[in-house]
Structures are given as structure tokens and as C-alpha cells.
Kinemage of the C-alpha trace (Angstrom):
@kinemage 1
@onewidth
@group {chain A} dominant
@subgroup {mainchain}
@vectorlist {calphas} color= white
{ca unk a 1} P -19.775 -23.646 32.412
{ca unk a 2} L -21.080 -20.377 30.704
{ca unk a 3} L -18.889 -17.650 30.088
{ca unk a 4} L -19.132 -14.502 31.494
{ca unk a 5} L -19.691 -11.425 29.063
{ca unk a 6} L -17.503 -8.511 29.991
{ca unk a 7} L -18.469 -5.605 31.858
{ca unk a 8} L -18.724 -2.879 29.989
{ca unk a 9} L -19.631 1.104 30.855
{ca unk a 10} L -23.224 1.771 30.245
{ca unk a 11} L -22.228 4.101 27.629
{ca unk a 12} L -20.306 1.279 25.902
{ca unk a 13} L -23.671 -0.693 26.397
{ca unk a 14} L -25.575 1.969 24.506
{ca unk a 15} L -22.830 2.083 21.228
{ca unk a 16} L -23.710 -2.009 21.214
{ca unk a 17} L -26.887 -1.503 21.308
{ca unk a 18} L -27.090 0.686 18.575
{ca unk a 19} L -24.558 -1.218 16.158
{ca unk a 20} L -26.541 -3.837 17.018
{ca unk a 21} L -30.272 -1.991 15.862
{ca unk a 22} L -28.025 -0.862 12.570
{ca unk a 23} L -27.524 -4.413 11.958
{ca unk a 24} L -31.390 -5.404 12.325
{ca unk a 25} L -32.207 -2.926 10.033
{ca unk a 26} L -29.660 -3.819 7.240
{ca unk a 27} L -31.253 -7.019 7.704
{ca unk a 28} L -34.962 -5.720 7.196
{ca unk a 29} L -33.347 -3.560 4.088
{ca unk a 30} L -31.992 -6.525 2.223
{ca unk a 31} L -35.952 -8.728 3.330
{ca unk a 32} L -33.911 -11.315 5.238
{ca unk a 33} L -35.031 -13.473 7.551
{ca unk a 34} L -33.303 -13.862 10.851
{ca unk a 35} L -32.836 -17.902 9.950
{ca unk a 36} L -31.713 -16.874 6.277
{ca unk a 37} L -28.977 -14.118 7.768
{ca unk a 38} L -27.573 -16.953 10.679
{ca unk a 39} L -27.152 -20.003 8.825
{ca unk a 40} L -25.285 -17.458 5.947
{ca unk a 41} L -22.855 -16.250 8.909
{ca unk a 42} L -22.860 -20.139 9.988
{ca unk a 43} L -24.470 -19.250 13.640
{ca unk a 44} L -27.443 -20.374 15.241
{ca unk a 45} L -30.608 -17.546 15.227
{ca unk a 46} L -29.882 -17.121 19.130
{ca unk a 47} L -26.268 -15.826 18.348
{ca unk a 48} L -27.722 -13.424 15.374
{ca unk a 49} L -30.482 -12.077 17.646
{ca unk a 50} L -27.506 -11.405 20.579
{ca unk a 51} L -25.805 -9.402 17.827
{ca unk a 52} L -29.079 -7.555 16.945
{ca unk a 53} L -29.852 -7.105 20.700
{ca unk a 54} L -26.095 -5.320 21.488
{ca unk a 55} L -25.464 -8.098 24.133
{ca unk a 56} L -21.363 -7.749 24.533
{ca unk a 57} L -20.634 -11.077 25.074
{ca unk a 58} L -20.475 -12.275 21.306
{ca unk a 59} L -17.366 -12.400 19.642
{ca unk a 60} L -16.115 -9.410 17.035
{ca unk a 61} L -15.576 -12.535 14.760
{ca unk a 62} L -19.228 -13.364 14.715
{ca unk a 63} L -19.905 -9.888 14.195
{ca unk a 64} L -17.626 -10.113 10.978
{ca unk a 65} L -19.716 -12.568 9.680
{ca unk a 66} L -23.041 -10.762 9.557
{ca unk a 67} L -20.921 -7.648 7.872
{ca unk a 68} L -20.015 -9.970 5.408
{ca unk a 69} L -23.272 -11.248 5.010
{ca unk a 70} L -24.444 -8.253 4.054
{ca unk a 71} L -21.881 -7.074 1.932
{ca unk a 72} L -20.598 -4.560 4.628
{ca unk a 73} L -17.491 -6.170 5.937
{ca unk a 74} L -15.269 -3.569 4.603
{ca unk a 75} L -16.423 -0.785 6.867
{ca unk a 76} L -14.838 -2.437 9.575
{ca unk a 77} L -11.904 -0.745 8.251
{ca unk a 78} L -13.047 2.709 8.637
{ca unk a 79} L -13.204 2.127 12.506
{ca unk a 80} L -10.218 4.562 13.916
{ca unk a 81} L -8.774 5.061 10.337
{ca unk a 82} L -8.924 9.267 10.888
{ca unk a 83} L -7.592 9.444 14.622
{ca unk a 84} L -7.769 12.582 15.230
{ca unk a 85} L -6.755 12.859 18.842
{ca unk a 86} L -4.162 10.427 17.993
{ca unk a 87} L -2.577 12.038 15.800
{ca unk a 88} L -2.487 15.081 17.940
{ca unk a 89} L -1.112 13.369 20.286
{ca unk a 90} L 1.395 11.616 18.209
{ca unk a 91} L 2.864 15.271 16.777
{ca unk a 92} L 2.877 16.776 20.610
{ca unk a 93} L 5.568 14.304 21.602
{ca unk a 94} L 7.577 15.031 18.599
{ca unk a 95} L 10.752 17.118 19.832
{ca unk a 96} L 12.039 19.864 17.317
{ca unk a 97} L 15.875 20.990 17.472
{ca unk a 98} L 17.107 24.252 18.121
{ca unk a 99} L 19.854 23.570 15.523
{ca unk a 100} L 21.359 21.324 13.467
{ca unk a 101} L 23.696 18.916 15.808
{ca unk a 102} L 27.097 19.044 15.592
{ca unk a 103} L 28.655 17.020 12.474
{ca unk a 104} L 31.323 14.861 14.151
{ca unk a 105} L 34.364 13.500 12.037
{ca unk a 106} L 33.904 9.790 10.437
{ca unk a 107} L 36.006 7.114 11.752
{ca unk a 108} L 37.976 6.680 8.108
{ca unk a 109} L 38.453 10.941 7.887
{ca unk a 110} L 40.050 11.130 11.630
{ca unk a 111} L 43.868 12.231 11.293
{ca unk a 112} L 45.982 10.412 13.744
């Protein structure tokens, strides 16, 4: 039984699609072959020329591989490292006191 590739927005489609055409052409770049770049990244040429085509249903693992082959694997890092709206959001739901709270006597200072 095949498995199904996700379904993804077509905009989500089109951000594949190009990752995958960046990937081609870091391949062309470096003069690799397509057989040269798969058996490297230990996949078949089929699963390399998924990855170059933007088809979603290949895992981010095999994806790793290429990067690596490469030399490009550490990029992957950059991906959401300056969240911007995140952050935003983050410091929104911070709450900022009026005032200092009250200090309330310690357990050992308490006269009885």
C-alpha cells in the first residue's frame, strides 16, 4: 500500500517547489550528477528527483541528506531562528505590575 502525501495549500506547494529548484541548482553548481548526489544521500535517483520536483510527500529526513550532501545542512538551522511575529507575540502576553507586591512576613520572622 502507497502512502498518501499530505495535502498541502497551493501556496505551501509553491515554497516546495522552489526549495526544491534551489536544490537542483546547488546540484548543477557543484557538476553533480543526479546518480552521484542519491547514492551520497543513500536514496534511489527517484527519491532525489521528488526532492528536486517539490513533491511533499518525501520525508524532511531525506531532505537532510541532500543538505548534507552538499555541505548545506547547517542552514536548516536558520529556519525560524529570528521570529519576529513570535516574539511579538511572546512580549504582548507579558503582564507588567502597577507596583511592587506587597512583601509578606517569612514564616521564621512571624511574632507569635
Amino acid at each position: 500500500m502507497a502512502k498518501s502525501s499530505p495535502i498541502l495549500l497551493p501556496r505551501m506547494v509553491a515554497l516546495l517547489e522552489e526549495l526544491g529548484e534551489n536544490l537542483r541548482l546547488a546540484r548543477l553548481r557543484r557538476r553533480l550528477s543526479s546518480a552521484q548526489v542519491a547514492e551520497r544521500a543513500g536514496m534511489g535517483r527517484s527519491t532525489l528527483h521528488k526532492i528536486e520536483q517539490g513533491q511533499p510527500g518525501v520525508g524532511m529526513g531525506q531532505y537532510l541528506n541532500v543538505l548534507q550532501v552538499y555541505g548545506l545542512e547547517y542552514d536548516l538551522l536558520f529556519l525560524a531562528k529570528d521570529d519576529v511575529l513570535g516574539r511579538k507575540l511572546q512580549d504582548a502576553q507579558i503582564s507588567v505590575r502597577r507596583r511592587a507586591p506587597k512583601k509578606r512576613p517569612m514564616p521564621w520572622n512571624e511574632k507569635e
